[in-house]
Backbone as CSV, one residue per row, in Angstrom:
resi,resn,N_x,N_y,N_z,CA_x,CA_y,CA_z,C_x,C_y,C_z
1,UNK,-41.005,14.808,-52.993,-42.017,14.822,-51.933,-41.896,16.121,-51.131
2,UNK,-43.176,16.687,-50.677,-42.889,18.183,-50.115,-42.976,17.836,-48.727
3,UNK,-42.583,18.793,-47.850,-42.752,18.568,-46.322,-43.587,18.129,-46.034
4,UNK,-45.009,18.180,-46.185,-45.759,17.277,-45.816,-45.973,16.349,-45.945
5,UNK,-45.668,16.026,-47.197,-45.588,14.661,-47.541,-44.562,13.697,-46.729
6,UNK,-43.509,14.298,-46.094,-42.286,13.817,-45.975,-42.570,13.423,-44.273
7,UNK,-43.439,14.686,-43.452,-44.073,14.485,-42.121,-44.796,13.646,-42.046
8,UNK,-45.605,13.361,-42.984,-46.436,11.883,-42.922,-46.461,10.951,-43.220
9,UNK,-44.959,10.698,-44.042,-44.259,9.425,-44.000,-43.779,9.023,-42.721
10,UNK,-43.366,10.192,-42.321,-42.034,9.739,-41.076,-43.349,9.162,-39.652
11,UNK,-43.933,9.801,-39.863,-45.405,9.545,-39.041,-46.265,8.020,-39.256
12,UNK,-46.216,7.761,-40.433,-46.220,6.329,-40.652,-45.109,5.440,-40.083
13,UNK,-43.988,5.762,-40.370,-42.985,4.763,-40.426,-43.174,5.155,-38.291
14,UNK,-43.298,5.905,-37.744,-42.933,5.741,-36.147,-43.833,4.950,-35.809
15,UNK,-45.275,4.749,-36.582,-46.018,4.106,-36.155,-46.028,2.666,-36.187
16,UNK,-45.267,2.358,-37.372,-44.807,0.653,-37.793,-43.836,0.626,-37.133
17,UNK,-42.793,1.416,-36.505,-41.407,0.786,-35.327,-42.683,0.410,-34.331
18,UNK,-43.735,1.560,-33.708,-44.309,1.100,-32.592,-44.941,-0.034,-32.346
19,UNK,-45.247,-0.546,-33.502,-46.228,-1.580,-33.356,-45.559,-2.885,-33.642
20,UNK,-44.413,-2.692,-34.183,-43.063,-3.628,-34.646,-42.732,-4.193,-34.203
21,UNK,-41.444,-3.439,-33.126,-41.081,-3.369,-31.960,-40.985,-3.585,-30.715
22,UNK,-42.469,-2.693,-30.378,-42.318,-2.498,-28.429,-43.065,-3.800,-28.107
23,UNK,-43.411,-4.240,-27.043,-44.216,-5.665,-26.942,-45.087,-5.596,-27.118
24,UNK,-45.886,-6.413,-26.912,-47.365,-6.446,-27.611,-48.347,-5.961,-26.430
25,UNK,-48.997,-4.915,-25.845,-49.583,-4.978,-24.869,-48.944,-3.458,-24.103
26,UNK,-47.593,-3.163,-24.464,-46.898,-2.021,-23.928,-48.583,-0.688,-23.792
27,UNK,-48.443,-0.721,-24.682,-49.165,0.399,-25.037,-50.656,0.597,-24.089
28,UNK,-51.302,-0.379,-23.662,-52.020,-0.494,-22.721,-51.802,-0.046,-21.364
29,UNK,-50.267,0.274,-21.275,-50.220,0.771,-19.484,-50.305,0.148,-18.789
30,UNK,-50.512,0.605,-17.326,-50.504,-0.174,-16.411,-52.026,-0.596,-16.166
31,UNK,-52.126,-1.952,-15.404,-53.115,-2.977,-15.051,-53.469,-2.600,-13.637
32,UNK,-54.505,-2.002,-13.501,-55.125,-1.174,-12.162,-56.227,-2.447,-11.246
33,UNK,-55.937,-2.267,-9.860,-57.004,-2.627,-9.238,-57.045,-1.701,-8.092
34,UNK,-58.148,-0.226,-8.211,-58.253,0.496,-6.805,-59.552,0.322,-5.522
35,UNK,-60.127,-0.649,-6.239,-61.278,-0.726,-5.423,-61.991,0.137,-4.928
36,UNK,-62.342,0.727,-5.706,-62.720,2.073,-5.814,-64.685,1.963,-5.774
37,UNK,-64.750,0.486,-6.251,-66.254,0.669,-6.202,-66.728,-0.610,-5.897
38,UNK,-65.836,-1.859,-5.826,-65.930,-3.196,-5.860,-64.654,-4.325,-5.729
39,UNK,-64.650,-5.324,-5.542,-63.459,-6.256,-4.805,-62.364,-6.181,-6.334
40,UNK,-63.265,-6.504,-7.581,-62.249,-6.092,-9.104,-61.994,-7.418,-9.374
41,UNK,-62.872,-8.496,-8.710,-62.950,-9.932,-9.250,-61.540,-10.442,-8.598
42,UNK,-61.247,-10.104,-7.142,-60.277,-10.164,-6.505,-60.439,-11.467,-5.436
43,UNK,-59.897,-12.604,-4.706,-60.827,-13.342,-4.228,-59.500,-13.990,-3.372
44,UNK,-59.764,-15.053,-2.137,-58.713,-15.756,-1.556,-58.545,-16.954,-2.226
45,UNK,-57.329,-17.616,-2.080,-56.952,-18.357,-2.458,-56.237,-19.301,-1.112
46,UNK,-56.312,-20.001,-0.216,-56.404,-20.953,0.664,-55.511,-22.185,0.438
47,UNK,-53.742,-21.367,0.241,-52.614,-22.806,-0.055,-52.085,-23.915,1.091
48,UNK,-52.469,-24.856,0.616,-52.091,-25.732,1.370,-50.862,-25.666,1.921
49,UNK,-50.631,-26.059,3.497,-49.199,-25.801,4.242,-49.176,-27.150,4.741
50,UNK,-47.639,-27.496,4.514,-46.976,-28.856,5.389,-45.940,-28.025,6.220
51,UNK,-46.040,-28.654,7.591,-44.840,-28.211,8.680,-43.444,-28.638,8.220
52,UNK,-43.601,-29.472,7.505,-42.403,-29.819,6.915,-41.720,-29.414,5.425
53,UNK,-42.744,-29.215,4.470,-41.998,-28.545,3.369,-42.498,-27.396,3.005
54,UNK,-42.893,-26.805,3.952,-43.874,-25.015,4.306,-45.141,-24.925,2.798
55,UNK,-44.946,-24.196,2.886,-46.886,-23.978,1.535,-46.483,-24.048,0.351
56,UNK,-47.143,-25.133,-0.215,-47.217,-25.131,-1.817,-48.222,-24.344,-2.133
57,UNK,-47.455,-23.268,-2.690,-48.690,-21.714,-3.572,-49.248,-22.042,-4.756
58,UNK,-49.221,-23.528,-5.209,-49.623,-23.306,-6.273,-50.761,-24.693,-6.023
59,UNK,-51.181,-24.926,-4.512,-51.962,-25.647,-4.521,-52.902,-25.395,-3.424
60,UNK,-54.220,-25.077,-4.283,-55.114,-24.164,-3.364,-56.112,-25.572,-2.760
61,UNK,-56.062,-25.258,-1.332,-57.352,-26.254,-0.799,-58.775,-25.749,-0.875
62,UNK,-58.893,-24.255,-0.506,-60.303,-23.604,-0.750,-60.076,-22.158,-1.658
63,UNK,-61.227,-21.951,-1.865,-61.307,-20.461,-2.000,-62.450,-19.709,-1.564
64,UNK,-62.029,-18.589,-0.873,-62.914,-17.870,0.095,-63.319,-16.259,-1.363
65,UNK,-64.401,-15.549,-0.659,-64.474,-13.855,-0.779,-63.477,-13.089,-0.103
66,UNK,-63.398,-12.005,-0.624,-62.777,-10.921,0.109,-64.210,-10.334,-0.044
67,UNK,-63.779,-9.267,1.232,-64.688,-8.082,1.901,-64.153,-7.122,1.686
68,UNK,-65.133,-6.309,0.770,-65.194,-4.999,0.020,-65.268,-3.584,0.258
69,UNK,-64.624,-2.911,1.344,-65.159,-1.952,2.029,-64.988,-0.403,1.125
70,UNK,-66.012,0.611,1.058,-66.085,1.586,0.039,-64.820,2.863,0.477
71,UNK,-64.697,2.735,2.039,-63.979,3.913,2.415,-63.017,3.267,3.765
72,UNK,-62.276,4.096,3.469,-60.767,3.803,5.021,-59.057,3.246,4.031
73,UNK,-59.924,2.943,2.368,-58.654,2.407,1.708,-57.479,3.628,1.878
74,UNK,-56.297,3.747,0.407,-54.928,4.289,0.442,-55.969,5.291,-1.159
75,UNK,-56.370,5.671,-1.764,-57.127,5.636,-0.467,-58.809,5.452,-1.159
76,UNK,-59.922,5.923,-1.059,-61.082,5.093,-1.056,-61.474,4.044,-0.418
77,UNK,-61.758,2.931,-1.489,-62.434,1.545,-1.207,-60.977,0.547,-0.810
78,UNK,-61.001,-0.414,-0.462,-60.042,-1.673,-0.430,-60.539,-3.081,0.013
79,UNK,-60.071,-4.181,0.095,-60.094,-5.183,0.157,-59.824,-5.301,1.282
80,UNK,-60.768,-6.429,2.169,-59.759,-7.367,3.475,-60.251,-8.815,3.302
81,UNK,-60.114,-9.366,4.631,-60.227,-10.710,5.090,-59.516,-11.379,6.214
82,UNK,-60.753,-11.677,7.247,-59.724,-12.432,8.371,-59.661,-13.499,7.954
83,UNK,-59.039,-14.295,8.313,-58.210,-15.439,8.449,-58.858,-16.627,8.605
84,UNK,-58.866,-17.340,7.267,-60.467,-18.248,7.687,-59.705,-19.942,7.776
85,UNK,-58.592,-19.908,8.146,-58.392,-21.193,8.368,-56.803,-21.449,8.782
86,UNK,-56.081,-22.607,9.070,-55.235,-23.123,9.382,-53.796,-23.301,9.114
87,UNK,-54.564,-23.056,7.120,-53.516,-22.910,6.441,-53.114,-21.407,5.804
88,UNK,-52.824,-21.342,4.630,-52.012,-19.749,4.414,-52.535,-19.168,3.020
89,UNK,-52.901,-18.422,3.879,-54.205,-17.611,2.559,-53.633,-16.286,2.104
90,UNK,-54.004,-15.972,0.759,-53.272,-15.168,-0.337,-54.283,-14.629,-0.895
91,UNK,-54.476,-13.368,-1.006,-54.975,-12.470,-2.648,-54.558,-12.857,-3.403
92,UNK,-55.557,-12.968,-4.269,-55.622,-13.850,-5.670,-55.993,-13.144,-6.717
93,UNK,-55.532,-12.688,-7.675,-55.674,-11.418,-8.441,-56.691,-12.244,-9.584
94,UNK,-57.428,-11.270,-10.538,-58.036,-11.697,-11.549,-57.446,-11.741,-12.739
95,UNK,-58.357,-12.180,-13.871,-57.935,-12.461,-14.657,-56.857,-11.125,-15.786
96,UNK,-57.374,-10.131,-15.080,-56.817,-9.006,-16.222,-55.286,-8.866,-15.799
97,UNK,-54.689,-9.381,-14.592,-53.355,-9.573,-14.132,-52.849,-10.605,-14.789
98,UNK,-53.445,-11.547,-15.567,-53.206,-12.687,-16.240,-52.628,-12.698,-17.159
99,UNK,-52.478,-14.258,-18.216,-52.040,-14.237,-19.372,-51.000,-13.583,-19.702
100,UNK,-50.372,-13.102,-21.273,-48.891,-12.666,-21.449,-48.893,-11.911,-20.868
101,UNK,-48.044,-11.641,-19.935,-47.832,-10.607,-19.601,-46.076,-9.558,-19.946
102,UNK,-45.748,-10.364,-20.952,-44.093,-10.296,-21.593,-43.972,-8.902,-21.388
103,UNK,-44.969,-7.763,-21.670,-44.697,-6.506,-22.236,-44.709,-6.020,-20.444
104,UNK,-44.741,-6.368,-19.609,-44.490,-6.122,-17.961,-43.293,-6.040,-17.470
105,UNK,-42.409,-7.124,-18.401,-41.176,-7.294,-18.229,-39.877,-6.140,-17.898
106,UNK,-39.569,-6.201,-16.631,-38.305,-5.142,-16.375,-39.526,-3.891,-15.487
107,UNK,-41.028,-4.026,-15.548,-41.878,-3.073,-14.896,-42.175,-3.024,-13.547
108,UNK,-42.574,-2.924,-12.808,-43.344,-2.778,-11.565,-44.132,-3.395,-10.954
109,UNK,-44.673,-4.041,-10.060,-45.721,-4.566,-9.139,-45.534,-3.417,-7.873
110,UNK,-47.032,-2.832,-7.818,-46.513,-1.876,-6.903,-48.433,-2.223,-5.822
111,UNK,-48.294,-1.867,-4.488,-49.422,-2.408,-3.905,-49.598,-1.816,-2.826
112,UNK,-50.785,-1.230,-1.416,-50.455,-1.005,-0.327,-51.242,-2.282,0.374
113,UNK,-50.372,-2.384,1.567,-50.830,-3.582,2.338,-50.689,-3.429,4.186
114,UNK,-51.868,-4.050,4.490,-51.689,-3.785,6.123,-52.207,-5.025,6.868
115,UNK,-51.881,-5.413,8.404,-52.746,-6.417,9.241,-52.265,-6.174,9.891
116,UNK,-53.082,-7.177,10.510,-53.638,-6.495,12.449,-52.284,-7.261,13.438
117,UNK,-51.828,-7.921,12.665,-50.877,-8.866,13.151,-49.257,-9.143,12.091
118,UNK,-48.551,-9.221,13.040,-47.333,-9.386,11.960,-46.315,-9.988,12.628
119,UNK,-46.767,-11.609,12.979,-45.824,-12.303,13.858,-45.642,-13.285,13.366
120,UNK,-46.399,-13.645,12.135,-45.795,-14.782,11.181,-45.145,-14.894,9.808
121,UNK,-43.797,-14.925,10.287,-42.936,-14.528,9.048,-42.866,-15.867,8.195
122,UNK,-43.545,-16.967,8.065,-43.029,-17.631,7.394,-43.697,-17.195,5.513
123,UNK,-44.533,-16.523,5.630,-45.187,-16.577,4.049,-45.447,-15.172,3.621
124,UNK,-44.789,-14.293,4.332,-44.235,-13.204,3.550,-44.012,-12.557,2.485
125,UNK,-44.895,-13.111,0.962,-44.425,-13.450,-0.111,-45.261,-13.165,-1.492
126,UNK,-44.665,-12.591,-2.099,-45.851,-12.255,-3.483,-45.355,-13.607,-4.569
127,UNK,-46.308,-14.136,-4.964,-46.546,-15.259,-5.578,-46.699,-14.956,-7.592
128,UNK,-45.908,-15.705,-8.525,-46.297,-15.686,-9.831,-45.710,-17.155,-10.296
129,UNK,-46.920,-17.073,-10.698,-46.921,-19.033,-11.374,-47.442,-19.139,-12.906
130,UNK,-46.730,-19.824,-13.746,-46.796,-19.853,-15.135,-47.628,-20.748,-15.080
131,UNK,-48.173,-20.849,-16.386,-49.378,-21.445,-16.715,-48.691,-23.567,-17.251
132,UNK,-47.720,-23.390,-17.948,-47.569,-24.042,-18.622,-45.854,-23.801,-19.251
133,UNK,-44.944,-24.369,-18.274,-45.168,-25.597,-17.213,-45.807,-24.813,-15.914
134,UNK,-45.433,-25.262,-14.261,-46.573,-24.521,-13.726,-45.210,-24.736,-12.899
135,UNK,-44.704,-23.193,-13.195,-43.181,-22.466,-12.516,-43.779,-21.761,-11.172
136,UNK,-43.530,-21.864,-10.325,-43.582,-21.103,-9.210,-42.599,-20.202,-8.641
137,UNK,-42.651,-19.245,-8.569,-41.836,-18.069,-8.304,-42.403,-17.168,-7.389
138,UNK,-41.442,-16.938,-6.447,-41.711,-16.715,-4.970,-40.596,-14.806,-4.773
139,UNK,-41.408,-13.884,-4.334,-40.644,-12.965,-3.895,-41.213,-12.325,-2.510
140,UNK,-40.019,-12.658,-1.959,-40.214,-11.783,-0.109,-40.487,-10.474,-0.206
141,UNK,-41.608,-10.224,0.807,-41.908,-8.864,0.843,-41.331,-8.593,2.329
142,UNK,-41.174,-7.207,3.080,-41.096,-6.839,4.570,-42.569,-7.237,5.180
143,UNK,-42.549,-7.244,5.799,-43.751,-7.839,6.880,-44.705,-6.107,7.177
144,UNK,-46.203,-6.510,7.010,-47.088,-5.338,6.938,-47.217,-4.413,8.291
145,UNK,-47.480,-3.541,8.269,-47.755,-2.991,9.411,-48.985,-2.610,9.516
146,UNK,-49.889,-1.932,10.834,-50.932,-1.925,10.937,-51.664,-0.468,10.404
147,UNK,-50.971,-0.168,9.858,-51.461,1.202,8.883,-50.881,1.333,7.564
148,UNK,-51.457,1.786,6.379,-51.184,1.466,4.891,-49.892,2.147,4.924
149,UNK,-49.036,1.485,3.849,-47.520,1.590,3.462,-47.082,0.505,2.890
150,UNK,-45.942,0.410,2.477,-45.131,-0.697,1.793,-44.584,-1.040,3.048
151,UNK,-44.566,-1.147,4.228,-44.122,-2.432,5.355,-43.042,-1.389,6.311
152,UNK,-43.029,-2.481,7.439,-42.771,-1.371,8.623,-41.456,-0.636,8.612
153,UNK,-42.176,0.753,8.540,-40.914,1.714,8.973,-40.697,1.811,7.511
154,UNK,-41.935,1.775,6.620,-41.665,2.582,5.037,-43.031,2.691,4.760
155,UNK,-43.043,4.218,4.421,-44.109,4.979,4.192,-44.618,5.054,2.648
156,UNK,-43.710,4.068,2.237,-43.886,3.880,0.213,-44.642,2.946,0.402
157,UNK,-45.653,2.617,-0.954,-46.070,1.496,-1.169,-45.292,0.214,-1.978
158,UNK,-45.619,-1.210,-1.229,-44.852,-2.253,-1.923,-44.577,-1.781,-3.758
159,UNK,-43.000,-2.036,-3.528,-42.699,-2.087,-5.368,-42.128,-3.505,-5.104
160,UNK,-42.515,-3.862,-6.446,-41.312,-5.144,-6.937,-40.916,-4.987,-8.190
161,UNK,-39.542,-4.823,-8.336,-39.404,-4.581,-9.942,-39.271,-6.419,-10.453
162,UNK,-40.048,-6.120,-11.590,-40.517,-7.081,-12.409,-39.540,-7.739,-13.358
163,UNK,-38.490,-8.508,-12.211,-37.116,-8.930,-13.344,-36.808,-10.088,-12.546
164,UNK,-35.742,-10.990,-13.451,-35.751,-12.468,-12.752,-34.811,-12.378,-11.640
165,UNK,-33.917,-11.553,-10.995,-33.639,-11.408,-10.164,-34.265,-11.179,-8.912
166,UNK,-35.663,-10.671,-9.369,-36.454,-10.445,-7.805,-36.955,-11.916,-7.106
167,UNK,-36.903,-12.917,-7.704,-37.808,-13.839,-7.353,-36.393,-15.363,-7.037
168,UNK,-37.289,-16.477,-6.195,-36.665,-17.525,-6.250,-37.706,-18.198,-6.461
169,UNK,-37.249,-20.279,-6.873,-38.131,-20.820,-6.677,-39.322,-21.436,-5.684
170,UNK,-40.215,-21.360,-5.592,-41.116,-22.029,-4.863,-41.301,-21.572,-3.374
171,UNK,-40.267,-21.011,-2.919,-40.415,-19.991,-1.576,-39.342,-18.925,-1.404
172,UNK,-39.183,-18.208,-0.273,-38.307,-17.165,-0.154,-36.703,-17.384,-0.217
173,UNK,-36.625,-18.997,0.169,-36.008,-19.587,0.381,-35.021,-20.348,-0.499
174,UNK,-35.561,-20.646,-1.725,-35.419,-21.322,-2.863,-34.452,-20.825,-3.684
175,UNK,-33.822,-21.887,-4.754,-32.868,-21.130,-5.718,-33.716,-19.918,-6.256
176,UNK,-31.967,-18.958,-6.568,-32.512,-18.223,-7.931,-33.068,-18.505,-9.146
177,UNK,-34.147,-17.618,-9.575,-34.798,-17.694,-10.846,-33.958,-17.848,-11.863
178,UNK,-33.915,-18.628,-12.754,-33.431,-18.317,-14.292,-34.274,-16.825,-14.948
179,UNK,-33.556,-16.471,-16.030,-34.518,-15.157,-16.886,-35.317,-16.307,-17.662
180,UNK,-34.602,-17.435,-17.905,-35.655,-18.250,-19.621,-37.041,-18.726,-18.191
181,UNK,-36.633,-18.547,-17.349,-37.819,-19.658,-16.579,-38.738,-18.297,-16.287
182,UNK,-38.187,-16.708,-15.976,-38.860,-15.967,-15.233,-39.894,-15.337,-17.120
183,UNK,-38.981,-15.543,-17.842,-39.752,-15.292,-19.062,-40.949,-15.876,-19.642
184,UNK,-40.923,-16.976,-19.488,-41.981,-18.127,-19.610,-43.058,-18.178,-18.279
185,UNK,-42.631,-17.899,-17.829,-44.030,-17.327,-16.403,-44.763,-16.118,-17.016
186,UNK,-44.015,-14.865,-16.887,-44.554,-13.561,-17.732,-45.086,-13.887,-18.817
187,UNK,-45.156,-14.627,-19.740,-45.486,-15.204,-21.213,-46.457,-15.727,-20.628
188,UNK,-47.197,-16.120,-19.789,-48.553,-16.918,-18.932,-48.641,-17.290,-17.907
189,UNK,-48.562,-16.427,-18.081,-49.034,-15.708,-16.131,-50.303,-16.709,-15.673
190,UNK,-50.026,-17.547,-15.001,-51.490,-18.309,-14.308,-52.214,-17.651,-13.258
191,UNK,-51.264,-17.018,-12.443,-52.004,-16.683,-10.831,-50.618,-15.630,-10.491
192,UNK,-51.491,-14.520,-9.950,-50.442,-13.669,-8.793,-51.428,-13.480,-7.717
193,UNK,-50.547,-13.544,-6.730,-50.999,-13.974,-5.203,-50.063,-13.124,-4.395
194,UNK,-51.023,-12.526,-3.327,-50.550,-11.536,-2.398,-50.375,-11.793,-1.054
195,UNK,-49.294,-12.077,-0.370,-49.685,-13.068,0.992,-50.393,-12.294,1.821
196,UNK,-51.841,-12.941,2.622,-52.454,-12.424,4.070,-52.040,-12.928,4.838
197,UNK,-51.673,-13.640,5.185,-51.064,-14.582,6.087,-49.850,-14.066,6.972
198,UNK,-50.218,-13.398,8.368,-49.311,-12.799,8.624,-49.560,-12.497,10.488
199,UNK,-50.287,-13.880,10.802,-50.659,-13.726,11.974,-50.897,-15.427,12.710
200,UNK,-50.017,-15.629,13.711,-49.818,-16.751,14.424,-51.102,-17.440,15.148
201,UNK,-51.713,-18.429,13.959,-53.171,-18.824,14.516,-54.405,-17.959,13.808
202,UNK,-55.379,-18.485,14.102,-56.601,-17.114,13.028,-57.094,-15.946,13.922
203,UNK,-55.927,-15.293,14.034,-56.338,-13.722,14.270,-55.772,-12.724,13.766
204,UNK,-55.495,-12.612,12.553,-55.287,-11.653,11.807,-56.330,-11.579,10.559
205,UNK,-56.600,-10.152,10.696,-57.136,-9.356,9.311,-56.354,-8.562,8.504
206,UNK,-56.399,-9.193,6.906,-55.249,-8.356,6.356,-55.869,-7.308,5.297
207,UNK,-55.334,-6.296,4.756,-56.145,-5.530,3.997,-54.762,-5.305,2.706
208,UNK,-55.618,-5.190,1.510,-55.158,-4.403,0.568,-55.472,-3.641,-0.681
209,UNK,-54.464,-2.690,-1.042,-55.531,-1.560,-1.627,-54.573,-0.995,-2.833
210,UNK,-54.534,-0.098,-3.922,-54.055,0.243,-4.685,-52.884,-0.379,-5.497
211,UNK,-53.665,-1.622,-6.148,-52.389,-2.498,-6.750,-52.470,-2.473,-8.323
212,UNK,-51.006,-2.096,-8.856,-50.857,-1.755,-10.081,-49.840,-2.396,-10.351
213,UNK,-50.244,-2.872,-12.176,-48.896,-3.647,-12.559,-48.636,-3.034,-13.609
214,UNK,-47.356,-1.921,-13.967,-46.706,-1.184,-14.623,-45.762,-1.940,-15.690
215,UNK,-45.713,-1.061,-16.526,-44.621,-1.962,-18.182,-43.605,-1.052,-17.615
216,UNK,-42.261,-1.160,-17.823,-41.268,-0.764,-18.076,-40.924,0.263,-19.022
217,UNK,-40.842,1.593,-18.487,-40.960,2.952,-18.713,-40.587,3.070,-20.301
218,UNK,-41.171,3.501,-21.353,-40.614,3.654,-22.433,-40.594,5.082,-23.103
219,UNK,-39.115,6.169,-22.991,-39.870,7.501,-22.575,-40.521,7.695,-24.599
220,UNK,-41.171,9.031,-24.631,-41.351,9.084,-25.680,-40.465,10.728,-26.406
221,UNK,-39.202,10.611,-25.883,-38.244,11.619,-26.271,-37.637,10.487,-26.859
222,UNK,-37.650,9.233,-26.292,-36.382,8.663,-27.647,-36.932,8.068,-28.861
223,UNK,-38.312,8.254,-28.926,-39.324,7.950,-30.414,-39.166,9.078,-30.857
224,UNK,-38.718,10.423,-30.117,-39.073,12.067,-30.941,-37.661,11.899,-31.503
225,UNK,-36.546,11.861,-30.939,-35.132,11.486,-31.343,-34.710,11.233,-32.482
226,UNK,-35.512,9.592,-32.751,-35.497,8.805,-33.806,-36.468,9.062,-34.899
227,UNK,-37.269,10.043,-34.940,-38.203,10.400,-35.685,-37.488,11.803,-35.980
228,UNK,-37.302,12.469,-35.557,-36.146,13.395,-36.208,-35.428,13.511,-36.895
229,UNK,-34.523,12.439,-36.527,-33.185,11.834,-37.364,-33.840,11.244,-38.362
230,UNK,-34.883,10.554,-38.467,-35.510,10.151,-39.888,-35.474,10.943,-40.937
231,UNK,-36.706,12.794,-39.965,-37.060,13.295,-41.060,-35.698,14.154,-41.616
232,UNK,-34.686,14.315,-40.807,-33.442,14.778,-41.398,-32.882,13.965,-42.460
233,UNK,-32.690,13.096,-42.437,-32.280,12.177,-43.396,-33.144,11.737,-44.818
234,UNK,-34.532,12.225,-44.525,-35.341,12.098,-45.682,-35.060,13.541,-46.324
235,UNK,-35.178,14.675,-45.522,-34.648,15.901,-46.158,-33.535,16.130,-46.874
236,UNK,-32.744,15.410,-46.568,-30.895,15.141,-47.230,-31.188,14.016,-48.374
């Protein structure tokens, strides 16, 4: 076989590790919502709260709109919503945040978030619930401030790295995650939920804007590496 022949084997074969291999979905990148022209099928979600065993997130009493504004986002367009009731209302992501999401695994949730108010710490919390069984997994965020950032007195936007250590069950509060339980959520993803809820009584408006859900960096020097060492070894 002559060099070329031998380059476009090795070119085949990187392409069957890639598709082999990496998860199913890697290759797609990250999962964008900038609101850049529209809400992105983004909507509230309205969880029921007991004073006594604080909010079940995975049990919605209503669901409201968000309000779509084109300019003032992080930046462009973004999302808000005041506070339309009693109980504890969440961004509710669409469907393209959905489903497997396995190939996310070890990646990013990254978001900017703000309100007018930040005196109610009890629901603080980015929300992911499996489809089947219906796992609830709860991770604390810092409390928003009234200008875009990842939360007060940080000028980054919210990250969460995307591993079973970030999360507990059912509130902030709750045991640690298992990986087989945080795996089987990522594998069907039902709902991710962004807490608004962050103001004592209905006077807070919360906003949010540039939310991306990133795979877990895969560089492409260690595919050039291993594709090297191939074609060396086909040359020998």
């Amino acid at each position: 076989m002559d060099l070329r022949g031998r380059i476009r084997h090795v070119a085949v074969a990187v392409s069957v590790f890639i598709a082999v291999l990496l998860p199913v979905g890697l290759a797609n990148g990250d999962v964008v919502s900038s609101f850049s022209s529209d809400a992105d099928g983004w909507n509230i979600a309205d969880c029921n709260y007991s004073a006594s065993t604080g909010t079940n997130y995975n049990s919605v009493n209503a669901w409201f709109d968000v309000v779509h504004n084109s300019t003032g986002g992080n930046p462009g367009g973004y999302i808000d919503r005041f506070d339309p009731t009693g109980l504890t209302y969440m961004f509710n992501a669409p469907s393209k945040f959905l489903g497997n999401k396995s190939a996310y695994r070890g990646g990013t949730l990254s978001f900017d978030l703000k309100s007018t108010y930040s005196d109610w710490t009890n629901d603080n919390v980015v929300v992911l619930i499996g489809a089947d069984p219906a796992i609830v997994m709860v991770c604390e965020i810092t409390m928003p401030p009234t200008s875009w950032s990842g939360g007060i007195n940080n000028p980054n936007p919210y990250s969460i790295d995307l591993v079973y250590t970030s999360f507990k069950y059912n509130s902030k509060s709750g045991s640690a995650v298992t990986q087989a339980d945080f795996n089987s959520v990522m594998a069907d993803l039902s709902a991710l939920r962004i807490s608004a809820e962050y103001g004592q009584g209905l006077v807070e408006t919360s906003s949010l804007d540039s939310v991306s859900m990133t795979p877990e960096p895969v560089t492409l020097a260690i595919l050039a590496t291993g594709s090297l060492g191939l074609l060396r070894r086909r040359k020998h």
